[in-house]
N, C-alpha and C positions, 0 to 999 in steps of 0.2 A: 585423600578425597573422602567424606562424608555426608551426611544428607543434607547438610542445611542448603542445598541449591535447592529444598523445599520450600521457595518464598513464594516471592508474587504472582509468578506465573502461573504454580502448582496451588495454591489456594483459590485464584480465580477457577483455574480449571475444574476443581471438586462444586466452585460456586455456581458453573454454568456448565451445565452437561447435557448434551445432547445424545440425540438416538444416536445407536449404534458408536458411541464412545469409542468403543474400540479398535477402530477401523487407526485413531489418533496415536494409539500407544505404541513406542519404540523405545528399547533400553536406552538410560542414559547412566553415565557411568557415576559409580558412587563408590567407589574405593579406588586404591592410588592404582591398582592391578585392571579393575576396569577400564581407568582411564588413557593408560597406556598403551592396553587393549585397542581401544576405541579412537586413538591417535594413531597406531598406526594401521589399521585397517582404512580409514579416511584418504593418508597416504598411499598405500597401496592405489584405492581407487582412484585416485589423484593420476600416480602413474597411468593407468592403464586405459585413464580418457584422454592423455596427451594426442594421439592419432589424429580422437576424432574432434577434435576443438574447430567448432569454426565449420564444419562439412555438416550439411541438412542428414536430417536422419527421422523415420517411424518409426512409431514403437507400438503397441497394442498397448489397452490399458488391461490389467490385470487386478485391478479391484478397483470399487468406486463404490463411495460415500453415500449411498442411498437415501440417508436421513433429510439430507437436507432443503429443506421445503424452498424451491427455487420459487421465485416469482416469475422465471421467464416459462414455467410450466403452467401459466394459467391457462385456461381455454377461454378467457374470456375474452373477446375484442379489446385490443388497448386504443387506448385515445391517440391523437394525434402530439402528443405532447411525449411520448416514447416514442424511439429508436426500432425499428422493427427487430423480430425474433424468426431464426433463422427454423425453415422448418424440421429439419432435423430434430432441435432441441423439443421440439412439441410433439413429438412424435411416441406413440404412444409405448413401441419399444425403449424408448431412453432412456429408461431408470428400470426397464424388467428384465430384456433379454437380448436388445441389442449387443451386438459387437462393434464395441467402439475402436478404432485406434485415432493416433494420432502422429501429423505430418509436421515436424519444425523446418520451413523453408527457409526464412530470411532473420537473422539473427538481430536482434535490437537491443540487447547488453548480453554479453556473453562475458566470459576470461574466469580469471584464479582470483581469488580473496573478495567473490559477490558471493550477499546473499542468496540470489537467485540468478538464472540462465532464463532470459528473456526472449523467446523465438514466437515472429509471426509464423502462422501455419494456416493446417485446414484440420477437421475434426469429419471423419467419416464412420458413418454407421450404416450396419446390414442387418437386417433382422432376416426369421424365415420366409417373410411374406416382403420387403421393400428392401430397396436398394437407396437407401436417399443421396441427393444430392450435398457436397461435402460445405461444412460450413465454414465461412474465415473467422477466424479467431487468434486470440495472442494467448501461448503456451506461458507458463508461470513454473519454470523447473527447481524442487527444490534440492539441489542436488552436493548434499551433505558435505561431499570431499573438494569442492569449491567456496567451502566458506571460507570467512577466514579465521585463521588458526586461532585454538581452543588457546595455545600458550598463552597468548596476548588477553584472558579472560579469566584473571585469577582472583584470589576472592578478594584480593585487597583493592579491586576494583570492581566489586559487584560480578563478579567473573561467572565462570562456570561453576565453582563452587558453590555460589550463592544462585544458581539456573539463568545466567544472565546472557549466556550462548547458548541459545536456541538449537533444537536439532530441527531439521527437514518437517519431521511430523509435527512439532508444536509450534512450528510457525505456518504450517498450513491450516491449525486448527486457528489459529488467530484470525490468519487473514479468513476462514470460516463463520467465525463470529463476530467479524466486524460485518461482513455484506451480509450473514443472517439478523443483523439489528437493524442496517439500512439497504429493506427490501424495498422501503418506498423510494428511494433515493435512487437505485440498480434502472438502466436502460436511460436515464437520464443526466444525471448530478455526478455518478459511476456507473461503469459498465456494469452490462448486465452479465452475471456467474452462471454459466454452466454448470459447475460442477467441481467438487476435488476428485480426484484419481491417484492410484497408483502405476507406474509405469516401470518397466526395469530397461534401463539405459544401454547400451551398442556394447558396453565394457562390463556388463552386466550388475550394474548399481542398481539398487530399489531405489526410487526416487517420488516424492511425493510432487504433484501437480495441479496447481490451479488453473483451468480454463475460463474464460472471459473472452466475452465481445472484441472484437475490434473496431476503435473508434475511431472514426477519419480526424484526421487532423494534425497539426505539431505539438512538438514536445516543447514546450516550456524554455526549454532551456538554451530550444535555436530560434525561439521568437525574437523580433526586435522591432518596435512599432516606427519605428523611425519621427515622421512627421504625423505622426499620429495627435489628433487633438487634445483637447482635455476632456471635451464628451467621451471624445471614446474608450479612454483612459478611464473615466467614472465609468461607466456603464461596466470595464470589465472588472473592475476594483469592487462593486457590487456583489458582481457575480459572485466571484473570490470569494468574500466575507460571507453572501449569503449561505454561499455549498459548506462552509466550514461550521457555519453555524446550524444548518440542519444537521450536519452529521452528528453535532453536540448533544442537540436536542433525540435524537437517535440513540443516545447513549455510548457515543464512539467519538474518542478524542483520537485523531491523524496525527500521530505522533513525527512524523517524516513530510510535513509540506514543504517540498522544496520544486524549484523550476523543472525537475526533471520525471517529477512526480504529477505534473500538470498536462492534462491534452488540451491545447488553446486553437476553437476555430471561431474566427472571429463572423459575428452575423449568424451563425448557427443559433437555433432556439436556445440550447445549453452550450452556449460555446464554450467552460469550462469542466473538463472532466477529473477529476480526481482518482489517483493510480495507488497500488502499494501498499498493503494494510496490514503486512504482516507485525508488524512492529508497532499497529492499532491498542489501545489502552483503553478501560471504561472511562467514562466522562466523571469527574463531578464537577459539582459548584465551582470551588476551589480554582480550579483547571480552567475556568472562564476565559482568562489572561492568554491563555497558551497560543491561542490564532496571531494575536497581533503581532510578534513577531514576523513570524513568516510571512507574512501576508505583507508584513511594509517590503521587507526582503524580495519578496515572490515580482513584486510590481517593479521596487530601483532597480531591479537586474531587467526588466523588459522593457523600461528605459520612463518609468514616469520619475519624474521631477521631485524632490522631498517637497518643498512646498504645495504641487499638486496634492500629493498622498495625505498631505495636513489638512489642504481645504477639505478635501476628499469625506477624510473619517470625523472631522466637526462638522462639516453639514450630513452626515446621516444622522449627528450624535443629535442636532437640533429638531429631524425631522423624527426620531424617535421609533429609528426603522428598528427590528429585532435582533440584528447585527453589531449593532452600536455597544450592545450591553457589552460586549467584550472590551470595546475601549474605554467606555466608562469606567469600566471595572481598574483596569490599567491606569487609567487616571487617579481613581481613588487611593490607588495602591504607590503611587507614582507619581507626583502632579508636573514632573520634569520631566520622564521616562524620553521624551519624544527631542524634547531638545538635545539630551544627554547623546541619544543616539546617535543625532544629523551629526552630532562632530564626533563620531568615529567609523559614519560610512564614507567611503569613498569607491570608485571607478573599480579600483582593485581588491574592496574588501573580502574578507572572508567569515562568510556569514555567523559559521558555526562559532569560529575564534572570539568575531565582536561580540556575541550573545555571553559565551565566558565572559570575558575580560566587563561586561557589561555590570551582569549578576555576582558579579563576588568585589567591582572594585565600586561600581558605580551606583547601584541601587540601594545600598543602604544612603549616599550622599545624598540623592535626590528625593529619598524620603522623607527626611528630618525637616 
């Protein structure tokens, strides 16, 4: 083991530093004796939360990230176009002296080899003067000895060597810096951030936490519009492209859009929400391309039609909406890209696989 896991992660990081850095930093291991170290302590914990897998539990938080300039702390009246903010979070002990903890009631991805332990809850605080009432929210656990294993992350694939597995703390600071770029977007586009925390887990793990809104709706991935029109179809196909493209323009490329990453209520102001940022990346130009993908994927799995999705992204491309620039781009870059595609999706595809087998057999073909 050596330092060159000082890549991309660790450059951005010295690029964009925030207050109280420090709260972020946890050893990661950089000789062969650390990292065996540091594999089997993982396991250990691993063991010792088998008990509690799956059974609700609180935890007090034990430190929190104060720096971070939430939007949901503003005192200013919001318009009618956000999500209200629960008052707890406005509350003027929140970020000074409150005693926070925190309740995971109802599990919504849990198990072995995630990056995160996903629990709905509540978030209660007592200061010396208020007792507020508790707020609902979705827990964000980053809970190290659940990942999955460092072995599978070696440098000959961009691995752990090269910092390509994440600990707890630097993927909290990601997802950190992806909702501190899009504060305007928070309460609507995405939920609105509470906060990061430290909490230490029932087995006694440190475990890093992001707190977030809870936003009514389905997941993505149990949608199915059935007889659904083709307005309605466009109208959410919109949406879609348009949140990916603010976030762009945000300077935050979503590196993970997939259906299970989507809160879809349909009829809602913002019926699409956008989840998951640990694995968020800066934008550039370059990066334009990146949406279309997912986005044609995000739609055939909720059941629009490929030639819906075609008329769909040419008539934006005609009406010259802000969104379009990404298929443009895709085109230019591509001018088959979309025919290539249709005949390697099918009923049973697998998204990530056809996107391979895409980029390394297909797209030099339909460039030439």
């Amino acid at each position: 083991m050596n330092s060159t896991h000082l890549t991309l992660h660790d450059r951005f990081l010295t690029s964009t530093i925030f207050l109280n850095e420090d709260f972020f930093l946890s050893p990661y291991p950089e000789t062969r004796q650390e990292y065996l170290g540091f594999c089997e302590r993982r396991e250990k914990d691993a063991r010792a939360w088998r008990p509690y897998m799956g059974t609700p539990f609180s935890a007090g938080v034990v430190k929190q990230w104060r720096s971070f300039d939430l939007p949901c702390l503003t005192a200013d009246p919001l318009s009618d176009n956000y999500r209200p903010i629960p008052a707890l979070v406005q509350h003027e002990a929140f970020l000074r002296e409150g005693k926070i903890s925190l309740a995971m009631v109802h599990p919504l991805q849990i198990g072995t080899r995630k990056w995160s332990q996903v629990w709905r809850g509540s978030m209660k605080m007592s200061s010396a003067d208020d007792v507020l009432q508790a707020a609902p929210v979705v827990i964000k656990i980053f809970q190290q000895s659940l990942f999955p294993d460092p072995f599978e992350y070696h440098s000959e694939a961009g691995g752990i060597d090269c910092g390509g597995w994440l600990t707890g703390a630097q993927q909290a600071r990601w997802e950190a810096w992806a909702f501190s770029r899009m504060k305007l977007l928070q309460g609507r586009r995405i939920p609105w951030s509470y906060g990061i925390f430290q909490i230490i887990l029932p087995h006694g793990e440190l475990a890093f936490v992001h707190v977030i809104e809870f936003v009514e709706g389905s997941s993505g991935k149990e949608l199915r519009f059935g007889d659904a029109t083709a307005t309605d179809f466009w109208a959410l196909a919109e949406v879609l492209a348009s949140d990916f493209y603010n976030m762009t323009q945000c300077g935050v490329l979503h590196d993970d859009i997939m259906l299970s990453n989507l809160i879809v209520s349909p009829g809602d102001p913002h019926p699409v929400v956008s989840i998951d940022f640990a694995f968020a990346q800066p934008f550039t130009e370059a990066d334009l391309d990146c949406g279309v993908f997912p986005i044609v994927y995000a739609l055939r799995d909720m059941g629009m039609e490929l030639d819906t999705i075609e008329a769909w992204f040419k008539d934006g491309i005609t009406r010259g909406v802000p969104w379009s620039r990404m298929f443009v781009y895709q085109s230019e870059k591509s001018p088959r890209w979309f025919k290539a595609l249709t005949g390697m999706i099918t009923p049973d595809h697998a998204a990530e696989e056809v996107l391979k087998i895409f980029n390394r057999c297909l797209l030099p073909a339909v460039t030439e």
